[in-house]
PyMOL CGO cylinders between C-alpha atoms (Angstrom):
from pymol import cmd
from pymol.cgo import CYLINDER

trace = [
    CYLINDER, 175.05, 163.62, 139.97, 177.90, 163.01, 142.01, 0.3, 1, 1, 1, 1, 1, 1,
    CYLINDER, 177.90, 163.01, 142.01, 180.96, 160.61, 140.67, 0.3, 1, 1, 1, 1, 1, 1,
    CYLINDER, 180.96, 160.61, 140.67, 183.16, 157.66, 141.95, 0.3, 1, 1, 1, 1, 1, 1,
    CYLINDER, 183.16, 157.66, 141.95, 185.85, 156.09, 140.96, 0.3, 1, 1, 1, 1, 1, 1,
    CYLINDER, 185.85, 156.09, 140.96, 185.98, 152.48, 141.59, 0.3, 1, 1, 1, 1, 1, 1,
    CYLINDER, 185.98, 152.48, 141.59, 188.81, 152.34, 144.57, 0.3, 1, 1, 1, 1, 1, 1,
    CYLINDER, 188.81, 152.34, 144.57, 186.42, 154.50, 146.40, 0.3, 1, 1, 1, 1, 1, 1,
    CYLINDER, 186.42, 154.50, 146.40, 183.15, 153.00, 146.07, 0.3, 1, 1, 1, 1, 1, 1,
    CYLINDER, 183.15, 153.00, 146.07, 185.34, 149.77, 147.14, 0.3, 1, 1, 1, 1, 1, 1,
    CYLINDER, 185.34, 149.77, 147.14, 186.27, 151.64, 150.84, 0.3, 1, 1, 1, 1, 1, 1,
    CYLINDER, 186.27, 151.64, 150.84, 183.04, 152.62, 151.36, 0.3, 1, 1, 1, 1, 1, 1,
    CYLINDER, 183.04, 152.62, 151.36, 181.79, 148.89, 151.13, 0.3, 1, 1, 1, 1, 1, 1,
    CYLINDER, 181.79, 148.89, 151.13, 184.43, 147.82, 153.67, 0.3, 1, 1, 1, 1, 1, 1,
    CYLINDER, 184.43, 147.82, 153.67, 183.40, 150.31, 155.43, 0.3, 1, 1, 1, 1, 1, 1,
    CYLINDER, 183.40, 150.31, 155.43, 181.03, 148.86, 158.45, 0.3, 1, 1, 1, 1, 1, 1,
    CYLINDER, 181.03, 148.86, 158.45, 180.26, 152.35, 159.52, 0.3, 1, 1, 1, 1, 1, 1,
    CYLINDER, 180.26, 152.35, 159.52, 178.36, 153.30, 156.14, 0.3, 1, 1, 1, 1, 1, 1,
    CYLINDER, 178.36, 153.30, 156.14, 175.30, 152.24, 155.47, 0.3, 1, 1, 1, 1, 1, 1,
    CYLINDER, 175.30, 152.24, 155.47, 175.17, 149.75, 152.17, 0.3, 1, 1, 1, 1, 1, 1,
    CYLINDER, 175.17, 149.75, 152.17, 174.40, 151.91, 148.84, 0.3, 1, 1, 1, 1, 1, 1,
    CYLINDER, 174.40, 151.91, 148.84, 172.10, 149.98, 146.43, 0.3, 1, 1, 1, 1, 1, 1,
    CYLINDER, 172.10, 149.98, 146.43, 174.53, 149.04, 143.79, 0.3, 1, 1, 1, 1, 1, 1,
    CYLINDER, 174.53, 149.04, 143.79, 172.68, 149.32, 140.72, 0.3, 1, 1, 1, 1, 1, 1,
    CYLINDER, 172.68, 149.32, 140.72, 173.90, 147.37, 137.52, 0.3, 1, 1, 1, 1, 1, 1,
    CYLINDER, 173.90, 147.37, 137.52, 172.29, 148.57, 134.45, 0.3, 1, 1, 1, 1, 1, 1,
    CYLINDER, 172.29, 148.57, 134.45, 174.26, 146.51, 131.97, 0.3, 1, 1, 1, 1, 1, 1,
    CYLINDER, 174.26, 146.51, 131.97, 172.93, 143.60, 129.73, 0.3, 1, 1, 1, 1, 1, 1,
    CYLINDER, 172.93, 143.60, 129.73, 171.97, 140.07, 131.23, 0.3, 1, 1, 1, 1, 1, 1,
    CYLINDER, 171.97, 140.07, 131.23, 174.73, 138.32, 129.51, 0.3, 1, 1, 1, 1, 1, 1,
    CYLINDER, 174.73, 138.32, 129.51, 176.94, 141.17, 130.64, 0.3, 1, 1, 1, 1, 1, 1,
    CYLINDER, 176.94, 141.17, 130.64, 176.12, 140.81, 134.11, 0.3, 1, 1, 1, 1, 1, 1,
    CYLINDER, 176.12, 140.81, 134.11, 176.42, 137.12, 133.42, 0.3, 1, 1, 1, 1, 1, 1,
    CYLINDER, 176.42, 137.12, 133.42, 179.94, 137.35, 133.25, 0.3, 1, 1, 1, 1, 1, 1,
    CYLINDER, 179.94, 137.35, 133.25, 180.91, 139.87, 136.20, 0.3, 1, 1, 1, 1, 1, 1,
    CYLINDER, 180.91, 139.87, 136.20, 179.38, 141.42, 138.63, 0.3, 1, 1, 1, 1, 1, 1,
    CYLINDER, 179.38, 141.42, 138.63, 180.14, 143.26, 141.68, 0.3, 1, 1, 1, 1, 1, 1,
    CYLINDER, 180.14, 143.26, 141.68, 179.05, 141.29, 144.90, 0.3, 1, 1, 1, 1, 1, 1,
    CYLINDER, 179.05, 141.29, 144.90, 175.60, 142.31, 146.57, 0.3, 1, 1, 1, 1, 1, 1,
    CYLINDER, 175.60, 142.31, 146.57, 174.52, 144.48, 142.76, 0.3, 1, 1, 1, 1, 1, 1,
    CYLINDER, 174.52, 144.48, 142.76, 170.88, 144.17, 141.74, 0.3, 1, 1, 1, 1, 1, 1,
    CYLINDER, 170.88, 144.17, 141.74, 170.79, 143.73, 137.82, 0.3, 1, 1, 1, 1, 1, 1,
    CYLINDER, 170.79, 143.73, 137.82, 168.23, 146.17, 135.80, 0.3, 1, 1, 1, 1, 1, 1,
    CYLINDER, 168.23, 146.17, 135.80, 169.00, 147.20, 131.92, 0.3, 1, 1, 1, 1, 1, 1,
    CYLINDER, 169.00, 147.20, 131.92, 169.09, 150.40, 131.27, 0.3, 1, 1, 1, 1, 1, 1,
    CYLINDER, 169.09, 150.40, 131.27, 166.27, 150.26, 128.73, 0.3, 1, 1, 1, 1, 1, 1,
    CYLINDER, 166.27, 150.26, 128.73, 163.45, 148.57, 131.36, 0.3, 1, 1, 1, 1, 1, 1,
    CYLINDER, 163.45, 148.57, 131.36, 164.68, 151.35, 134.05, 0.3, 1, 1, 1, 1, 1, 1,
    CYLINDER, 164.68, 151.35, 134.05, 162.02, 153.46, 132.96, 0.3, 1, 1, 1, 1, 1, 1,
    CYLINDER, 162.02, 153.46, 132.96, 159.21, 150.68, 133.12, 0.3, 1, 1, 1, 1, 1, 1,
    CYLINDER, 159.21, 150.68, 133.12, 160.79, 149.48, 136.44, 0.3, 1, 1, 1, 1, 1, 1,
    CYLINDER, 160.79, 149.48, 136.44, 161.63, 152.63, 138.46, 0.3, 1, 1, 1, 1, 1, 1,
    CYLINDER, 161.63, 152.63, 138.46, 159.10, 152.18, 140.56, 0.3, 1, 1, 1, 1, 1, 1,
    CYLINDER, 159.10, 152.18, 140.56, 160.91, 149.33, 142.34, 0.3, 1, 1, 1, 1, 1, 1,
    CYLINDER, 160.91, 149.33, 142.34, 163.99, 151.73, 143.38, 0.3, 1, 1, 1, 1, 1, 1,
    CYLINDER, 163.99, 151.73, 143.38, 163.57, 153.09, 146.66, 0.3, 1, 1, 1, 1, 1, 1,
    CYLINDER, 163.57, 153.09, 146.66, 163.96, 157.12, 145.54, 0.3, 1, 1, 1, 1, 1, 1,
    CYLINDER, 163.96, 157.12, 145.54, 165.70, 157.96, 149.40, 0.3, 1, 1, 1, 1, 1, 1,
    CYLINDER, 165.70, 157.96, 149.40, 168.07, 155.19, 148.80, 0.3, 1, 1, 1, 1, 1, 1,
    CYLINDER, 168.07, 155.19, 148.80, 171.88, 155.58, 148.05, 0.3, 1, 1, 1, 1, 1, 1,
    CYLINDER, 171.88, 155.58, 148.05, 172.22, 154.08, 144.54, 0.3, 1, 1, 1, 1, 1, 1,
    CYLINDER, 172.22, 154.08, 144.54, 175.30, 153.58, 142.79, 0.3, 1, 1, 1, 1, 1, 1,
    CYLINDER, 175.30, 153.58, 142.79, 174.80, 152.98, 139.11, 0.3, 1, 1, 1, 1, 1, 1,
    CYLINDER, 174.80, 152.98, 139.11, 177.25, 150.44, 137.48, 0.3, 1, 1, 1, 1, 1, 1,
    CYLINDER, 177.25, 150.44, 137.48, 177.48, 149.85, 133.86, 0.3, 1, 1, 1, 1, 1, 1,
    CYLINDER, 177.48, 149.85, 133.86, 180.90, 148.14, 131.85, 0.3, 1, 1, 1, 1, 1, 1,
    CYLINDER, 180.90, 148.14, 131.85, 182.53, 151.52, 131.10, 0.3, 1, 1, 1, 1, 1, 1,
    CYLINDER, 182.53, 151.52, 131.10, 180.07, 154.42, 133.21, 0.3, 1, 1, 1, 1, 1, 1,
    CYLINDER, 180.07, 154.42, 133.21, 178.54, 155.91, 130.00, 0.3, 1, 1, 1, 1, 1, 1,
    CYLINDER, 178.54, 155.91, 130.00, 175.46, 154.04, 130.14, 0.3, 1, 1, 1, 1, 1, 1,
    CYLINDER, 175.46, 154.04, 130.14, 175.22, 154.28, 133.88, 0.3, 1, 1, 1, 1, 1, 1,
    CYLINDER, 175.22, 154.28, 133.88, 175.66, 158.02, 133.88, 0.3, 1, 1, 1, 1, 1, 1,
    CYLINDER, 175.66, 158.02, 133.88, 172.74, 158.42, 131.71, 0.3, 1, 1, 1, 1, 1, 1,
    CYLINDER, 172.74, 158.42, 131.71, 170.68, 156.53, 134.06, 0.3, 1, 1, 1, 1, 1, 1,
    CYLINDER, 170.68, 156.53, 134.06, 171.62, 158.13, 137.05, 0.3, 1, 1, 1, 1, 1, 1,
    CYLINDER, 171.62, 158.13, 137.05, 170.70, 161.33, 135.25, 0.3, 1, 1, 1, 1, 1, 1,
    CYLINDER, 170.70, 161.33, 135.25, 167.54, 160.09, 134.10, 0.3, 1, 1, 1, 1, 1, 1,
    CYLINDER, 167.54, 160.09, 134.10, 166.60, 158.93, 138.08, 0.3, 1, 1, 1, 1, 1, 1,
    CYLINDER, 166.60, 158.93, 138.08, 167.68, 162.26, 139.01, 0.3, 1, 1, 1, 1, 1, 1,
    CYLINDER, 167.68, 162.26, 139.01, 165.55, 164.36, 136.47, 0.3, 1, 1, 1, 1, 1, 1,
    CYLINDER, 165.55, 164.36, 136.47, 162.38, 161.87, 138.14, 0.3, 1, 1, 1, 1, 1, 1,
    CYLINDER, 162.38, 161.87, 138.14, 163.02, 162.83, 142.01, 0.3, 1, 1, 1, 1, 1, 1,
    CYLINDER, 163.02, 162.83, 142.01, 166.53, 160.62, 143.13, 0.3, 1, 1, 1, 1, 1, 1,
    CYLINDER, 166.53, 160.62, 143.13, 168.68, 163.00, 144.66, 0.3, 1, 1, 1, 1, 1, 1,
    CYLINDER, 168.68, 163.00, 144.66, 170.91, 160.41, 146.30, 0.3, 1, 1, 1, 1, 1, 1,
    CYLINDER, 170.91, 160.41, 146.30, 172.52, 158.86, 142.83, 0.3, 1, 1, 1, 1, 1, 1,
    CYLINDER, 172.52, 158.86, 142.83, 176.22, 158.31, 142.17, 0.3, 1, 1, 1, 1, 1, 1,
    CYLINDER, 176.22, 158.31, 142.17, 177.85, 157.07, 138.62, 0.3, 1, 1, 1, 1, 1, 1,
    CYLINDER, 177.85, 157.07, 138.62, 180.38, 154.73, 139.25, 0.3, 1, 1, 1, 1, 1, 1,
    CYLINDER, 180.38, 154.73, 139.25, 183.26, 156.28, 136.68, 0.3, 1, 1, 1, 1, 1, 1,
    CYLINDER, 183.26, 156.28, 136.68, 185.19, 154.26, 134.58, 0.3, 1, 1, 1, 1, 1, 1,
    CYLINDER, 185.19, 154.26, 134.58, 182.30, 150.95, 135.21, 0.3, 1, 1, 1, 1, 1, 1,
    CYLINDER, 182.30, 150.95, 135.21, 182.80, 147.37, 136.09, 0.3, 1, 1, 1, 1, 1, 1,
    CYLINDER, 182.80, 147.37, 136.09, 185.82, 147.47, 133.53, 0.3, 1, 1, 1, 1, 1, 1,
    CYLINDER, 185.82, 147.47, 133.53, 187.62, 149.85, 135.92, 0.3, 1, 1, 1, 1, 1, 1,
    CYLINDER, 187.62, 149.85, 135.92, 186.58, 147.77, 139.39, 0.3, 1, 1, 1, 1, 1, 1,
    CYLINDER, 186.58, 147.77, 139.39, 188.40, 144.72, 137.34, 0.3, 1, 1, 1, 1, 1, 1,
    CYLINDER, 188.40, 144.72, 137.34, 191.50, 147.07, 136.90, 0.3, 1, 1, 1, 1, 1, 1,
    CYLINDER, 191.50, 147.07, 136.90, 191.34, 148.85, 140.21, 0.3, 1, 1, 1, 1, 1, 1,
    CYLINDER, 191.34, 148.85, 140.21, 189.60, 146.55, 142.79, 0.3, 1, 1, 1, 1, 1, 1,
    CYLINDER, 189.60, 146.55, 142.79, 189.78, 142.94, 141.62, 0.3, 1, 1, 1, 1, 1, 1,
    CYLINDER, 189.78, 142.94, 141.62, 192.22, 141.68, 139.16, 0.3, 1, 1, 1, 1, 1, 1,
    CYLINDER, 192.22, 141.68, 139.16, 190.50, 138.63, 139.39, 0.3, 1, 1, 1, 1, 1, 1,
    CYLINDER, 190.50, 138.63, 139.39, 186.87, 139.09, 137.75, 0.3, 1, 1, 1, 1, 1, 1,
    CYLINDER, 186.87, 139.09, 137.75, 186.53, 138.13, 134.16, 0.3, 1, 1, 1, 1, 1, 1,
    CYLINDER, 186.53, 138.13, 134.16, 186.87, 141.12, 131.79, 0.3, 1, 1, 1, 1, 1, 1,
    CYLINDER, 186.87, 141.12, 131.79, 185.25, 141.38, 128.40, 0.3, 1, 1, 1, 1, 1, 1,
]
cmd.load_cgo(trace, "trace")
């Protein structure tokens, strides 16, 4: 699975020319609740297996979790069951509040 840092996955959503990943946000409802990255579709990590059938498996997805452990296990998991276009976002929502913008809510 490929890795980005949060600065990055911010230029390639400014980027017109690119088409829009799916920005997948596996974190808790209460969690995405509080912050979220504009345009992400909210799944927990634990119904991705009961729900993977509603992710397109030739899509770009970016999984997003609060620190990227819990979203690297999931883009793992979607790549061991046929995604071959998945991308961890490193570091999580924590490090898009850092890096991107100061202004979301942090917990």
């Amino acid at each position: 699975m490929q890795q980005m840092t949060a600065p990055e996955l911010a230029a390639w959503l400014a980027d017109p020319a690119r088409e829009r990943p799916l920005l997948l946000d596996v974190r808790e409802n209460w969690e995405f609740e509080t912050c979220q990255i504009e345009g992400s579709t909210q799944i927990a990590m634990n119904t991705i297996p009961a729900r993977i059938e509603e992710l397109d498996e030739e899509a770009e997805i970016v999984c997003i979790c609060h620190h990227g452990a819990r979203s690297m296990q999931v883009a793992a998991f979607l790549e061991r069951n046929g995604f071959t276009r998945v991308t961890n976002l490193s570091g999580g929502i924590h490090a898009w509040a850092l890096q991107v913008d100061s202004t979301m809510p942090r917990y």
